[in-house]
PDB file of the backbone (N, CA, C, O) and the ligand in Angstrom, with CONECT records:
HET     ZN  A 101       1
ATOM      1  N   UNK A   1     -10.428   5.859   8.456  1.00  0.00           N
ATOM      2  CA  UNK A   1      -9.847   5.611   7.127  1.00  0.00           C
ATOM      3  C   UNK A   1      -8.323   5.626   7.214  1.00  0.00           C
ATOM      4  O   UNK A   1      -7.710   6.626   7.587  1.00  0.00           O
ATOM      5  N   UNK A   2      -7.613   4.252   6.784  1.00  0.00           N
ATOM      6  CA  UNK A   2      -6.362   4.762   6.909  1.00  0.00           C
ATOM      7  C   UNK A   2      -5.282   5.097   5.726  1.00  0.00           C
ATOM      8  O   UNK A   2      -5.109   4.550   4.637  1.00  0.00           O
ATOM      9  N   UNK A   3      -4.351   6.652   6.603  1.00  0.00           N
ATOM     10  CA  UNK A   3      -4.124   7.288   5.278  1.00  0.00           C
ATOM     11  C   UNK A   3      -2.811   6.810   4.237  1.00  0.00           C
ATOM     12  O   UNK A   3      -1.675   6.384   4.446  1.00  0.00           O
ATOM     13  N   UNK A   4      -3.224   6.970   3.609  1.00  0.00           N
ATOM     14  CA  UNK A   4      -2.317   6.278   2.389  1.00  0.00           C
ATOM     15  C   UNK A   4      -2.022   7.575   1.261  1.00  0.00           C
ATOM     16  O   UNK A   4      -2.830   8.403   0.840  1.00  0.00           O
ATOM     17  N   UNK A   5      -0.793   7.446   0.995  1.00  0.00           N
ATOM     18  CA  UNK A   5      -0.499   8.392  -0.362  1.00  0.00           C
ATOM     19  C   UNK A   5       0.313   7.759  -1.269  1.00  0.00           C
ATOM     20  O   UNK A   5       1.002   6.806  -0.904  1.00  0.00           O
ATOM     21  N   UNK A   6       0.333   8.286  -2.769  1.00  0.00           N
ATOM     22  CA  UNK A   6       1.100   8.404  -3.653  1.00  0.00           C
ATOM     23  C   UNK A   6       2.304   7.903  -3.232  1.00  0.00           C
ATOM     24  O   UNK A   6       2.981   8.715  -2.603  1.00  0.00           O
ATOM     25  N   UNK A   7       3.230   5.779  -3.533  1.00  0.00           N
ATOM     26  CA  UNK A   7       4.751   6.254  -3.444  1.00  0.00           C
ATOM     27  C   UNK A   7       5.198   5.912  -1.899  1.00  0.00           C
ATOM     28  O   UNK A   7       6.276   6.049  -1.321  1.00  0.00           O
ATOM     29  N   UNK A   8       3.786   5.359  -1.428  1.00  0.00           N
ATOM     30  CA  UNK A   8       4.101   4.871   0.210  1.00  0.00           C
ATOM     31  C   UNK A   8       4.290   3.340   0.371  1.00  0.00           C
ATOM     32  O   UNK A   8       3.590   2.546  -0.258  1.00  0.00           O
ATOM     33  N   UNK A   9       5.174   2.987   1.160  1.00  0.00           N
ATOM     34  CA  UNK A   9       5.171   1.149   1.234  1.00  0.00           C
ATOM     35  C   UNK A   9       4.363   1.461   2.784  1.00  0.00           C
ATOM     36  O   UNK A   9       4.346   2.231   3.744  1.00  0.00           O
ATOM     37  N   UNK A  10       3.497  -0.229   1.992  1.00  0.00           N
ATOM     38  CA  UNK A  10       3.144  -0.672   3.449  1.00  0.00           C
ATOM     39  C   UNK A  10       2.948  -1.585   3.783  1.00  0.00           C
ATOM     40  O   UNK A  10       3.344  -2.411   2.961  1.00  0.00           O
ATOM     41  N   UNK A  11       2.547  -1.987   4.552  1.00  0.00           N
ATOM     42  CA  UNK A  11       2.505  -3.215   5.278  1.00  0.00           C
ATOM     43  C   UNK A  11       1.391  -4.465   5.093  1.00  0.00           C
ATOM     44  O   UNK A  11       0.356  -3.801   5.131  1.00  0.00           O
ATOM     45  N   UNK A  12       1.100  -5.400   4.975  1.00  0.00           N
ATOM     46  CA  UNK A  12      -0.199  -6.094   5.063  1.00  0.00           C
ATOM     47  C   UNK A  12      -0.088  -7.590   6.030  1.00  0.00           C
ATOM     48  O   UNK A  12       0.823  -8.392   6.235  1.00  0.00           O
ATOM     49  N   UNK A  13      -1.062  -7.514   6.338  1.00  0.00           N
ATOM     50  CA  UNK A  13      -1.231  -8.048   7.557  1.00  0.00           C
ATOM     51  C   UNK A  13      -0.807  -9.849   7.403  1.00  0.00           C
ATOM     52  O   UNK A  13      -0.261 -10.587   8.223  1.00  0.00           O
ATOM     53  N   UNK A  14      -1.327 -10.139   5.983  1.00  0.00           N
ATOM     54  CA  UNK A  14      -1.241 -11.631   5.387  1.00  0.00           C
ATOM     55  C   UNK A  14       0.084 -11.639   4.365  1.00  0.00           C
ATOM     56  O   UNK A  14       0.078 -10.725   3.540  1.00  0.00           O
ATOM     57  N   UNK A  15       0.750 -12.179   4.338  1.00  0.00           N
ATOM     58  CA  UNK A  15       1.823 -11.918   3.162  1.00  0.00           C
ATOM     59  C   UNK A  15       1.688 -12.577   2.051  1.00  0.00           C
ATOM     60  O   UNK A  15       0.966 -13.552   1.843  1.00  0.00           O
ATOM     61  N   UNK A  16       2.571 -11.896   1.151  1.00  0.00           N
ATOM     62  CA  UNK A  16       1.905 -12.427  -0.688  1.00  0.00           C
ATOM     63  C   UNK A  16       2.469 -13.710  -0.664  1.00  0.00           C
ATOM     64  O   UNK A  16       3.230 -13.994   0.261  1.00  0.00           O
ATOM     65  N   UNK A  17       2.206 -14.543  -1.558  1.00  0.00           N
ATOM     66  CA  UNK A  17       2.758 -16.025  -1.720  1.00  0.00           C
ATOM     67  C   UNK A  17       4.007 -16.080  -1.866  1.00  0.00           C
ATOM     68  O   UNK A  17       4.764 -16.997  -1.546  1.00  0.00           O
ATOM     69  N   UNK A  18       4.309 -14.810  -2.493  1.00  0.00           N
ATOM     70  CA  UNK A  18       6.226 -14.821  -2.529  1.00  0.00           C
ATOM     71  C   UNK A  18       7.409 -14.581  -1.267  1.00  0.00           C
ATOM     72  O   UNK A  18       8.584 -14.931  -1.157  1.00  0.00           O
ATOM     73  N   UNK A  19       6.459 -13.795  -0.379  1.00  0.00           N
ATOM     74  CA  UNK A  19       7.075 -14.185   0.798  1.00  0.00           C
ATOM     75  C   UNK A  19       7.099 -12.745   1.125  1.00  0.00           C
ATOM     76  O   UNK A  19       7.728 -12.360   2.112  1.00  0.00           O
ATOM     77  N   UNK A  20       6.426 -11.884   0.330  1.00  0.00           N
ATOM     78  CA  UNK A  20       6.895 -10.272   1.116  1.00  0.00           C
ATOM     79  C   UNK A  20       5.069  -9.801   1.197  1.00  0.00           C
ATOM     80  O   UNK A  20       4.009  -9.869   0.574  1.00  0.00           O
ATOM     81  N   UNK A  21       5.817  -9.214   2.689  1.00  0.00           N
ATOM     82  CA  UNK A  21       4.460  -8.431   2.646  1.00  0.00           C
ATOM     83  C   UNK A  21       4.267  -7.438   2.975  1.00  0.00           C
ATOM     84  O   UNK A  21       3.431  -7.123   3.822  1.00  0.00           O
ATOM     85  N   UNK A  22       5.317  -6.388   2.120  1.00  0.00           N
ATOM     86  CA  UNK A  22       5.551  -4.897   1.887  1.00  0.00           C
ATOM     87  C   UNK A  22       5.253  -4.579   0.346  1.00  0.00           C
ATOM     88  O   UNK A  22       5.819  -5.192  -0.559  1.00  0.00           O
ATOM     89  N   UNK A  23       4.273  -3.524   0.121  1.00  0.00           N
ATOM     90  CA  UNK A  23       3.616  -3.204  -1.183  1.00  0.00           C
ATOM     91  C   UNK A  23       3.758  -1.443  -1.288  1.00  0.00           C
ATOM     92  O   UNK A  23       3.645  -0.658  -0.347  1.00  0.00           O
ATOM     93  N   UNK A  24       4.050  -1.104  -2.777  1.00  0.00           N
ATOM     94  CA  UNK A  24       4.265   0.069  -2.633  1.00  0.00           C
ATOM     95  C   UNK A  24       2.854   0.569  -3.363  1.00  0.00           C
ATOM     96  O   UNK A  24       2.290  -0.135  -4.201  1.00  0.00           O
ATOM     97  N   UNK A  25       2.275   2.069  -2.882  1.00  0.00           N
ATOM     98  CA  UNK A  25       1.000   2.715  -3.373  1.00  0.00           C
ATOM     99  C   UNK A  25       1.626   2.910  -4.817  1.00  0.00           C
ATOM    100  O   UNK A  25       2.758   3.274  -5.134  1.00  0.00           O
ATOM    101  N   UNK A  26       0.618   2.581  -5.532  1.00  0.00           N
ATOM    102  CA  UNK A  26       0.687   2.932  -7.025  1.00  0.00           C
ATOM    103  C   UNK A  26      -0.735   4.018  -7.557  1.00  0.00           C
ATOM    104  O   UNK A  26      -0.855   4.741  -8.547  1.00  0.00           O
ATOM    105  N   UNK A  27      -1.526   3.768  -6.579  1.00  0.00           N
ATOM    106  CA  UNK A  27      -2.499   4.612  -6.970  1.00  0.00           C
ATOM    107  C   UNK A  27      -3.604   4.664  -5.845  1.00  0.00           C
ATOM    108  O   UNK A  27      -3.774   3.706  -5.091  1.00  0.00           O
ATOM    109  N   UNK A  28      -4.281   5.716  -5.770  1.00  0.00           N
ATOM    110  CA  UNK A  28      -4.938   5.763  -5.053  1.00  0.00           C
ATOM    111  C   UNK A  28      -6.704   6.221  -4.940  1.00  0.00           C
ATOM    112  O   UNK A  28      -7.221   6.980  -5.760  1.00  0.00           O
ATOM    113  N   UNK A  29      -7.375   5.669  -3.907  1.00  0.00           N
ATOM    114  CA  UNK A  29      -8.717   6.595  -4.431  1.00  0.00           C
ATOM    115  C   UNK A  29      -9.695   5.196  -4.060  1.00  0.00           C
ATOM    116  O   UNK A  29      -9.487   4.396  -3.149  1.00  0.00           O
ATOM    117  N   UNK A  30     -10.711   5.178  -4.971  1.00  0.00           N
ATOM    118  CA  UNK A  30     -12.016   4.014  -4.134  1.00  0.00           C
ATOM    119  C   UNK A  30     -10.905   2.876  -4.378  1.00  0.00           C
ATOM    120  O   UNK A  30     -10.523   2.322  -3.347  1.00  0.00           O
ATOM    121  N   UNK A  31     -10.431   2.519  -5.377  1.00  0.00           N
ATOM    122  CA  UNK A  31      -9.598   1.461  -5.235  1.00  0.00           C
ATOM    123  C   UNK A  31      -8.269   2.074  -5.138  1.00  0.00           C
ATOM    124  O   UNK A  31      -7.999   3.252  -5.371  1.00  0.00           O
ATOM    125  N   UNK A  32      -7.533   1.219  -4.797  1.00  0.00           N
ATOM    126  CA  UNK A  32      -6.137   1.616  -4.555  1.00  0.00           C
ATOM    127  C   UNK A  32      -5.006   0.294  -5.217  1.00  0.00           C
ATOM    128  O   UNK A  32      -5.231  -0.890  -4.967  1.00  0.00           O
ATOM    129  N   UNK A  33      -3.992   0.671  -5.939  1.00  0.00           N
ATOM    130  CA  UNK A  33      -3.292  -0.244  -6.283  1.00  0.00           C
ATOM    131  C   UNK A  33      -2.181  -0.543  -5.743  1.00  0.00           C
ATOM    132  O   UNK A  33      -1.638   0.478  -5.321  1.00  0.00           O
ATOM    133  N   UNK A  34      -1.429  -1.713  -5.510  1.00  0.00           N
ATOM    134  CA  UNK A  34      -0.231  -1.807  -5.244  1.00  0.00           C
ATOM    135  C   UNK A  34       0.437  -2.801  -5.557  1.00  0.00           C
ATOM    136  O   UNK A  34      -0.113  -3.902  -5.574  1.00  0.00           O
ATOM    137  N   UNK A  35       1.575  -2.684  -5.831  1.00  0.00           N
ATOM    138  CA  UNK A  35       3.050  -3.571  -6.447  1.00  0.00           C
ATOM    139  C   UNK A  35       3.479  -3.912  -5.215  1.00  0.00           C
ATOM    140  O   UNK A  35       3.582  -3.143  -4.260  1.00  0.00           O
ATOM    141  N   UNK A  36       3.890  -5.797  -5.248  1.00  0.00           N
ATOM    142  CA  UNK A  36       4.674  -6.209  -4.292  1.00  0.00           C
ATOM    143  C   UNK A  36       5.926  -5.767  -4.340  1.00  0.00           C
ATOM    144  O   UNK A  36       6.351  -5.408  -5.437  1.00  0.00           O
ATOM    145  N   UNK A  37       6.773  -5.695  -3.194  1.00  0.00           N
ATOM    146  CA  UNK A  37       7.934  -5.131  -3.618  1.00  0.00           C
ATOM    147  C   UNK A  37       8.604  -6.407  -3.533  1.00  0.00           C
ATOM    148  O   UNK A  37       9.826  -6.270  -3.473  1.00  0.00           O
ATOM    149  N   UNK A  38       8.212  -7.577  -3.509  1.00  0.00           N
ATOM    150  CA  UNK A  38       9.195  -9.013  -2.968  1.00  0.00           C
ATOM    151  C   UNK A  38       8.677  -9.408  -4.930  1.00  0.00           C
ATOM    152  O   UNK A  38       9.238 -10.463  -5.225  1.00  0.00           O
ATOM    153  N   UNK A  39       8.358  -9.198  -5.401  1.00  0.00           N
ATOM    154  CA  UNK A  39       7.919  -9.845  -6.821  1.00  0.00           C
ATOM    155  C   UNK A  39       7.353  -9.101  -7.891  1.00  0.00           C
ATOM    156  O   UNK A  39       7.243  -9.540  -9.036  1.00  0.00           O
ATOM    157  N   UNK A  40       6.866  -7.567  -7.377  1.00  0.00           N
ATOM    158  CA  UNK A  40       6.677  -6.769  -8.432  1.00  0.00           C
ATOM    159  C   UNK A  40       5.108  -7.016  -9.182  1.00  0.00           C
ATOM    160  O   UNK A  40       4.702  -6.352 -10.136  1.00  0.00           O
ATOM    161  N   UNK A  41       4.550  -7.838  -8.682  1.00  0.00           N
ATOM    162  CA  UNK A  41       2.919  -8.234  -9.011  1.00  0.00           C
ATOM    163  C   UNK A  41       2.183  -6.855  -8.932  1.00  0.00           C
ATOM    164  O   UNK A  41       2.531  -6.125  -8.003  1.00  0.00           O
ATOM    165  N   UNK A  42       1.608  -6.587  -9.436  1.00  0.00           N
ATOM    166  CA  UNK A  42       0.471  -5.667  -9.310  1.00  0.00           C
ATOM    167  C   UNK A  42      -0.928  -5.911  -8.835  1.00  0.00           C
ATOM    168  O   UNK A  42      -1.448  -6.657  -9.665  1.00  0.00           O
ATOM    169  N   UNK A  43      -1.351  -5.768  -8.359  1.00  0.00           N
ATOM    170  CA  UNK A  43      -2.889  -5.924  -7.604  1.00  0.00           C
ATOM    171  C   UNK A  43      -4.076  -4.374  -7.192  1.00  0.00           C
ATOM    172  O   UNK A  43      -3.779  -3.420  -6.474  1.00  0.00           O
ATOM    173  N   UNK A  44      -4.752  -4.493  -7.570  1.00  0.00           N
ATOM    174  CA  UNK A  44      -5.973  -3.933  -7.355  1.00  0.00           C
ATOM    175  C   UNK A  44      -6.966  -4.281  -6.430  1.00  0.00           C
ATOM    176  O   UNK A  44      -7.585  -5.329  -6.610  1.00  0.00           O
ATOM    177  N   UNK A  45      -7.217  -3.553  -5.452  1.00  0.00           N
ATOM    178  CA  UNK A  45      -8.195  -3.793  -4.014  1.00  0.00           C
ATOM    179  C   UNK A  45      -8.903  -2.538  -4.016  1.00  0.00           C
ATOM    180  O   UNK A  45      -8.431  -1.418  -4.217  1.00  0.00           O
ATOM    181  N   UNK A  46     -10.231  -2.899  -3.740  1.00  0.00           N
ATOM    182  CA  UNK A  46     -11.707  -1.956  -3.270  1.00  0.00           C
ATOM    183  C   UNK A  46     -10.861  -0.960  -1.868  1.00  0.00           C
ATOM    184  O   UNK A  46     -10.094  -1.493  -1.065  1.00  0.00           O
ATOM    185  N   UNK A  47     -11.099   0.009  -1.855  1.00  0.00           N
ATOM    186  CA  UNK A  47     -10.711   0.572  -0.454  1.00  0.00           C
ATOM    187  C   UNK A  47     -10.656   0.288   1.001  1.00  0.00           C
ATOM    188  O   UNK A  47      -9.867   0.429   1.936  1.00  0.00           O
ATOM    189  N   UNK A  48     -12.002  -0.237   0.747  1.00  0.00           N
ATOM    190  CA  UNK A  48     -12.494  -1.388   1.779  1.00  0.00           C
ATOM    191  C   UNK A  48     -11.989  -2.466   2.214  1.00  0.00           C
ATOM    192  O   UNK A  48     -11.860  -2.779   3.397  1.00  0.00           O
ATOM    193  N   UNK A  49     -11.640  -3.164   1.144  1.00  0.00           N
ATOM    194  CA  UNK A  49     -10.901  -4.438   1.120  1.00  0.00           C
ATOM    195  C   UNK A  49      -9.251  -4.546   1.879  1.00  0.00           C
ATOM    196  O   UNK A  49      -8.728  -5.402   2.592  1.00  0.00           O
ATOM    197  N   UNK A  50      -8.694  -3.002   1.229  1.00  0.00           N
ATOM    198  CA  UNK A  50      -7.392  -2.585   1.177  1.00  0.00           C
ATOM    199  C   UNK A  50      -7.265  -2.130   2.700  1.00  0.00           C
ATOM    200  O   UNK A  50      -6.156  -2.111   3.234  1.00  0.00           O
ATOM    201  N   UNK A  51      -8.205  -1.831   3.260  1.00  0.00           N
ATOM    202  CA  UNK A  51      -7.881  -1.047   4.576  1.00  0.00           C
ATOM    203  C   UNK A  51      -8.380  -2.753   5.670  1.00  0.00           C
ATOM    204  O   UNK A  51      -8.194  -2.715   6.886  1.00  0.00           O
ATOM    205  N   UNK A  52      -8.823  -3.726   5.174  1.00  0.00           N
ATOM    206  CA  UNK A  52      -8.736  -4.966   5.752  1.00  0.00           C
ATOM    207  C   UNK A  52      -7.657  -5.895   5.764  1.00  0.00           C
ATOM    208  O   UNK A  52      -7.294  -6.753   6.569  1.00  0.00           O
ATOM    209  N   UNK A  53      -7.041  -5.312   4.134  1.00  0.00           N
ATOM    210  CA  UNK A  53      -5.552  -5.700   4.628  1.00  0.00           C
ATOM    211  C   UNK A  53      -4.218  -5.592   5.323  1.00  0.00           C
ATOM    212  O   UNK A  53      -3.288  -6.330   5.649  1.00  0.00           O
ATOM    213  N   UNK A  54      -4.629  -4.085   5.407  1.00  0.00           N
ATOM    214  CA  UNK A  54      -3.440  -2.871   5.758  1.00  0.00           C
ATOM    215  C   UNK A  54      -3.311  -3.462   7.239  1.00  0.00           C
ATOM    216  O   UNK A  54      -4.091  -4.033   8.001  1.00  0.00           O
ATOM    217  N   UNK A  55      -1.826  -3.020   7.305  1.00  0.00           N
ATOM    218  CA  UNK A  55      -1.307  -3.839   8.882  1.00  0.00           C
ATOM    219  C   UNK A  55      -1.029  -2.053   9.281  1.00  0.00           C
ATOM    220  O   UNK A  55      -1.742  -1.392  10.036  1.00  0.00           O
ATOM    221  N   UNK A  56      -0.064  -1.662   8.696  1.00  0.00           N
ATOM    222  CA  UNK A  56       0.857  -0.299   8.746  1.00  0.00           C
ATOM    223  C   UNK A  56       1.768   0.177   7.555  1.00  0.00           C
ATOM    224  O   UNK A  56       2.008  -0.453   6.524  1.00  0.00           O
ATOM    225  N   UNK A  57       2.297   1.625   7.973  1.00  0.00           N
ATOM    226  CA  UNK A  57       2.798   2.089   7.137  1.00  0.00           C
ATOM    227  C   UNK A  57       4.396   1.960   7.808  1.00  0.00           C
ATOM    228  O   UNK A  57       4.713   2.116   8.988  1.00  0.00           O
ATOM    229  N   UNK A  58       5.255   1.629   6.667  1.00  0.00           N
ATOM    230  CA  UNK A  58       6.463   1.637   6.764  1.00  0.00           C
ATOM    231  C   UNK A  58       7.404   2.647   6.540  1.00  0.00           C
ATOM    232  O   UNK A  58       8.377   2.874   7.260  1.00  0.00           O
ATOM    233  N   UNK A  59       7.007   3.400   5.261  1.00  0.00           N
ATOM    234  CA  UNK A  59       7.919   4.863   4.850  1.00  0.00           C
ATOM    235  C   UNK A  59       6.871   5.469   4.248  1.00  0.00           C
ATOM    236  O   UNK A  59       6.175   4.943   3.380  1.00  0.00           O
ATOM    237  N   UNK A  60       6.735   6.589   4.694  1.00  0.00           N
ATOM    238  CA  UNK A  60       5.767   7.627   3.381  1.00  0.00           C
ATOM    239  C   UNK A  60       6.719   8.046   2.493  1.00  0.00           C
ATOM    240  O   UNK A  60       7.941   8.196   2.488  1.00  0.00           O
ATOM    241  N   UNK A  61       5.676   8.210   1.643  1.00  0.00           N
ATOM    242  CA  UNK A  61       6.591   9.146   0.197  1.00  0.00           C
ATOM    243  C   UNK A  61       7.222   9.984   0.447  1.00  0.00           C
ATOM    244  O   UNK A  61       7.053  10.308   1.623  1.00  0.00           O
ATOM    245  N   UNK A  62       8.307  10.891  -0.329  1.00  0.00           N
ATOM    246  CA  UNK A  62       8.831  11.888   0.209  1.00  0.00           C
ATOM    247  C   UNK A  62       8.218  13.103  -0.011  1.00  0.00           C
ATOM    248  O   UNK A  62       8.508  14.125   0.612  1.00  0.00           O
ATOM    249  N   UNK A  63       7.238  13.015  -1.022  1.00  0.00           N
ATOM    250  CA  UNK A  63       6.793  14.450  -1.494  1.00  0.00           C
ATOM    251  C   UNK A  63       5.527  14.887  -0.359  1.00  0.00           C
ATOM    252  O   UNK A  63       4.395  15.155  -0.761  1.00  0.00           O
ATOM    253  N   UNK A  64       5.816  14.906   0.759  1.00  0.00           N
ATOM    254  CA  UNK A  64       4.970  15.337   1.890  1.00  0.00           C
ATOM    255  C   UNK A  64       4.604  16.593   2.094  1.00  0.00           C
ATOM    256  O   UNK A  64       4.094  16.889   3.174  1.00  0.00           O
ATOM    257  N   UNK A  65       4.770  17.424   1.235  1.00  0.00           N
ATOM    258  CA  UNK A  65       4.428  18.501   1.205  1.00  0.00           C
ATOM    259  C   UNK A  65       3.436  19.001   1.308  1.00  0.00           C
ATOM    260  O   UNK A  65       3.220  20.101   0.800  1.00  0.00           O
ATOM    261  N   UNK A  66       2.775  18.509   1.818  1.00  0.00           N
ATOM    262  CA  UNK A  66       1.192  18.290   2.253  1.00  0.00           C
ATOM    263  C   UNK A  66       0.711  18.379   3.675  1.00  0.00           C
ATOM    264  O   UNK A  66      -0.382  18.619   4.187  1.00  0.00           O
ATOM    265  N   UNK A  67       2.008  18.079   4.171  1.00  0.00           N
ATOM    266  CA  UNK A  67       2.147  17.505   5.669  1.00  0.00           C
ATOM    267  C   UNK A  67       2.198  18.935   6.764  1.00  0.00           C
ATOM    268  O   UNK A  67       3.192  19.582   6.433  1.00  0.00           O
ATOM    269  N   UNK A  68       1.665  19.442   7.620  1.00  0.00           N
ATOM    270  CA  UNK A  68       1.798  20.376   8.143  1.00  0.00           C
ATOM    271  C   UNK A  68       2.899  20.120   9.928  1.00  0.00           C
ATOM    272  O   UNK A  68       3.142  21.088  10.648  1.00  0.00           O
TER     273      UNK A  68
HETATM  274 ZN    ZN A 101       4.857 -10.862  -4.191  1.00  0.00          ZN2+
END
């Protein structure tokens, strides 16, 4: 499963029609949402779907406080 949080850009493997294909987490969980950051679109993907798109992660959030 790959991990994703709250507030993270990432990467996708196909790029959006606008030409970017860096998306920031807007939400997370069976589906997961994310905003292009090249156009600001919003999109909704199955988890499944989302982890078929996922290339990598670029920056995690900062609130890592989670992180050991
Ligand atoms: Zn876009």
């Amino acid at each position: 499963m790959v991990p994703i949080a709250l507030g993270d850009l990432i990467q996708t493997k196909k790029k959006h029609p606008c030409g970017s294909d860096r998306w920031r987490i807007t939400r997370t969980g069976a589906d997961v949402k994310l905003r292009c950051e090249g156009c600001g679109r919003v999109i909704m993907l199955e988890r499944g779907e989302f982890e078929k798109r996922y290339k990598k992660t670029i920056e995690h959030a900062e609130d890592d406080h989670d992180a050991v």
